[in-house]
C-alpha positions in Angstrom: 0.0 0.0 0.0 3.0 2.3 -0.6 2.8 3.3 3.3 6.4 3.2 5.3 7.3 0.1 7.5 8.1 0.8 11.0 11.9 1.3 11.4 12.2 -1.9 13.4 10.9 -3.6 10.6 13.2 -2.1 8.0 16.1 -2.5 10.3 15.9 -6.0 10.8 15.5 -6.9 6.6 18.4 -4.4 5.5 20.5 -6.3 8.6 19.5 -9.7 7.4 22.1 -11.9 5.3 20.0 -14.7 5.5 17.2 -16.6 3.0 17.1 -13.0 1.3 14.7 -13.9 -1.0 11.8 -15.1 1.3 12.4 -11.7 3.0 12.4 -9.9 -0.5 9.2 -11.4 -0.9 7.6 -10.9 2.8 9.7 -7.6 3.2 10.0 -5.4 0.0 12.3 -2.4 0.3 12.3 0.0 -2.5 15.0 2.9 -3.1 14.8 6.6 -1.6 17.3 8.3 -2.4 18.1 11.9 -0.2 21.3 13.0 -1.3 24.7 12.4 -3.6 28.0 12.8 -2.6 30.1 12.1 -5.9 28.8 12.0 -9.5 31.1 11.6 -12.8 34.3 11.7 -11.2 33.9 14.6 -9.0 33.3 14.7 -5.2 30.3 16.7 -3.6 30.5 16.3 -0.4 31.9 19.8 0.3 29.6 21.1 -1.6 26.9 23.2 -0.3 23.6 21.2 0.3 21.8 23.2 -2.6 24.3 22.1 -5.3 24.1 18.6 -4.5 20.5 18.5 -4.6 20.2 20.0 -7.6 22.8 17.1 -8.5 20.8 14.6 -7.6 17.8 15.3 -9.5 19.8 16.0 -12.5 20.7 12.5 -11.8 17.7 10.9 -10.6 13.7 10.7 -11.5 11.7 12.2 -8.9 10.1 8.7 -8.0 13.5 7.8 -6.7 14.0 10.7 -4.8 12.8 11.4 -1.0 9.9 13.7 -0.9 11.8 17.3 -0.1 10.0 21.2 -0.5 12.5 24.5 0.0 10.4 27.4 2.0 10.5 29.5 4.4 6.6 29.0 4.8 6.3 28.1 8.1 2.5 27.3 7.4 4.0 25.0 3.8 6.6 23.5 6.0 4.2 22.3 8.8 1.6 21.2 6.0 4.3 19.2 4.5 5.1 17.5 7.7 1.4 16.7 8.7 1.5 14.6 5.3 4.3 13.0 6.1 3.0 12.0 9.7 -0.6 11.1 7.7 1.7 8.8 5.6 3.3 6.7 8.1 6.9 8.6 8.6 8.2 9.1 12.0 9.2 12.7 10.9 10.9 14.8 9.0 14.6 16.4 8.5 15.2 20.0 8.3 18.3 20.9 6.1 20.4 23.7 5.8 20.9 24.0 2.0 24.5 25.8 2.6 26.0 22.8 4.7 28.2 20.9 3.5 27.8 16.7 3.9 28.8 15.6 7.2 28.8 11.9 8.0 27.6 11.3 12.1 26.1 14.5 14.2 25.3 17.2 12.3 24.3 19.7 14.5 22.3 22.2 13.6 22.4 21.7 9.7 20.6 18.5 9.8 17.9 18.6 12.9 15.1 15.5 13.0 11.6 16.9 13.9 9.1 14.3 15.1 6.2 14.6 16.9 6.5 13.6 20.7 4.2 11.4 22.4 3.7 11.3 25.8 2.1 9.0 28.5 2.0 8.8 32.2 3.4 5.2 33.6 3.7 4.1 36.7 6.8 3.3 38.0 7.3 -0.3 38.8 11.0 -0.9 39.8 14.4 1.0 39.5 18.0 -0.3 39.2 21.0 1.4 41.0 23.1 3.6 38.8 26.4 3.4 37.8 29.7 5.8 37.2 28.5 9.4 38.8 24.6 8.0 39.7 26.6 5.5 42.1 24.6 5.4 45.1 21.7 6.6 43.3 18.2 5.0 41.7 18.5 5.5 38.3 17.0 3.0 35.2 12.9 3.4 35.8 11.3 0.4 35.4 7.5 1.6 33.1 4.3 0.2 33.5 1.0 0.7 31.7 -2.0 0.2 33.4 -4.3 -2.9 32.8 -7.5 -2.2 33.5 -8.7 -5.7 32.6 -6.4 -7.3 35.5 -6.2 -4.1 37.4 -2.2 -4.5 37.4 0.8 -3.2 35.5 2.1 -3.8 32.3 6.1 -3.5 31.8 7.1 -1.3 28.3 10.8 -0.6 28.7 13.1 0.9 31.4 15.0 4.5 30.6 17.1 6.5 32.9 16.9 9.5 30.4 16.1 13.1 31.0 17.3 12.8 35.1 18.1 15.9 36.6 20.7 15.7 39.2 18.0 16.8 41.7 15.5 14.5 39.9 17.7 11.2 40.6 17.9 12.7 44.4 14.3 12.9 44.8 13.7 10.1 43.0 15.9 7.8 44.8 14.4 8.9 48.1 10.7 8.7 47.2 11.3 5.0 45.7 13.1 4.0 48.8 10.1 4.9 51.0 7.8 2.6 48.0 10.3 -0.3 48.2 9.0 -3.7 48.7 11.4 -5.5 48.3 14.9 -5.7 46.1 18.0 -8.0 44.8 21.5 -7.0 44.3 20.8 -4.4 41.3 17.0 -3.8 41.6 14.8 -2.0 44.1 11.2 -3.3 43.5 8.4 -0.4 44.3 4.9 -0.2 45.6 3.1 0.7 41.9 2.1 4.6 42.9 4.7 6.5 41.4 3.2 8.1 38.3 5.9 9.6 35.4 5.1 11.3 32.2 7.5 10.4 29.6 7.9 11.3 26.1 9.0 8.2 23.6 9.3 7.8 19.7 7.2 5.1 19.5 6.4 1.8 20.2 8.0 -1.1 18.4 7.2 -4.5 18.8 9.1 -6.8 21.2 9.3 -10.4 22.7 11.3 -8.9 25.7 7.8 -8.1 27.6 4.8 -9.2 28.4 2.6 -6.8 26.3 5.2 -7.6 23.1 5.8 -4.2 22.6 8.4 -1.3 24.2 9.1 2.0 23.9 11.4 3.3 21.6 13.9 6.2 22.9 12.1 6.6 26.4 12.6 10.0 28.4 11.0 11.4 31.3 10.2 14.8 31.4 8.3 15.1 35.1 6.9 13.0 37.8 3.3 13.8 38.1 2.4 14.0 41.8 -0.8 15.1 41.0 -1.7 11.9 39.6 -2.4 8.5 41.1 -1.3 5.5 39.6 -5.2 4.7 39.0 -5.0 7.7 36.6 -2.0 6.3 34.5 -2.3 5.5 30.8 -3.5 1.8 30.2 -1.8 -0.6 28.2 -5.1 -0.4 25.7 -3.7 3.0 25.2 -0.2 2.0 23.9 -1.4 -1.0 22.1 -3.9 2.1 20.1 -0.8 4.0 19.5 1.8 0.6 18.1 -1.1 -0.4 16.1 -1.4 3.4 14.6 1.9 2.9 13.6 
């Protein structure tokens, strides 16, 4: 149907070196291409972005070619990412067209814009950190709610987006919740509710639910909220399925 495969998806045929043509037929990858860094015997790469586009459709049809638009709309450029969202990208890229090509970080001359979903999940357990969080609770263990049990659903574990004085707090609010722990884990009473931002959700025999969160963050603790109030696994099942 011409719609995108989630990146997990894509990941795991381009990595495969195995029975490729069963996955050519269950997994077909067609061509996109975004940019082009040498051409007749003469190297583009420090060229600015502008000349090797216009390289590369000199040098390639436009249905080979990754969907791009040049404004400084801000209404065209936000139109043009809501159709790519409505076609089943995670995003877009914004390019400066005076960069050079720059293989790795780009900074500021290549910047990914998604949109950032959010849900509040309880915490369930949290491991002891390591290097400077020594001493500190640190990876969060995340739980959806399942109303259909009334228990908690593992999606993932991230340590991401802790302030100094968030690992503090954190560390002595989950010791208060702990029921009990082993030699890396401290296993909480499930009232700790955290909103966290995430990428998406990918499929994934590691949990109960088969799925996780991709690129987990947390962005605040929401005290105002009781674990009864947390997202439900229904929820995140809504949102993989979307995808």
């Amino acid at each position: 149907d011409e719609r995108p495969r989630p990146f997990q998806v894509t990941a795991s045929r381009v990595g495969s070196r195995t029975d490729v043509d069963k996955l050519r037929a269950s997994v077909p990858l067609r061509a996109f291409f975004f940019d082009l860094l040498h051409r007749d015997g003469q190297d583009l790469i420090g060229e600015p972005g502008e000349v090797r586009y216009e390289a590369l459709s000199d040098a390639i049809p436009e249905t080979l070619r990754a969907p791009r638009i040049v404004t400084d709309d801000l209404r065209v450029a936000t139109e043009f990412f809501d159709g790519a969202i409505a076609r089943g990208h995670e995003g877009v890229v914004i390019k400066s067209l005076q960069a050079a090509y720059d293989a790795g970080r780009r900074g500021a001359s290549w910047i990914k814009v998604k949109p950032r979903h959010t849900l509040d999940l309880v915490v369930l357990a949290v491991e002891w950190g390591h290097g400077r969080r020594t001493g500190l609770l640190s990876n969060l263990h995340l739980g959806a709610r399942n109303p259909a049990t009334g228990g908690y659903v593992m999606l993932g574990k991230t340590f991401k987006g802790l302030t100094d004085e968030t690992l503090r707090w954190q560390t002595e609010r989950l010791l208060e919740l702990e029921d009990h722990r082993d030699r890396w884990t401290v296993y909480v009473r499930p009232e700790l509710v955290v909103e966290v931002a995430f990428d998406g959700v990918q499929t994934s025999p590691r949990y109960p639910a088969g799925m996780a969160l991709r690129f987990a963050r947390v962005l605040r603790y929401r005290t105002d909220k009781s674990a009864a109030e947390a997202d439900t696994i229904d929820t995140v099942r809504m949102i993989h399925d979307a995808q």
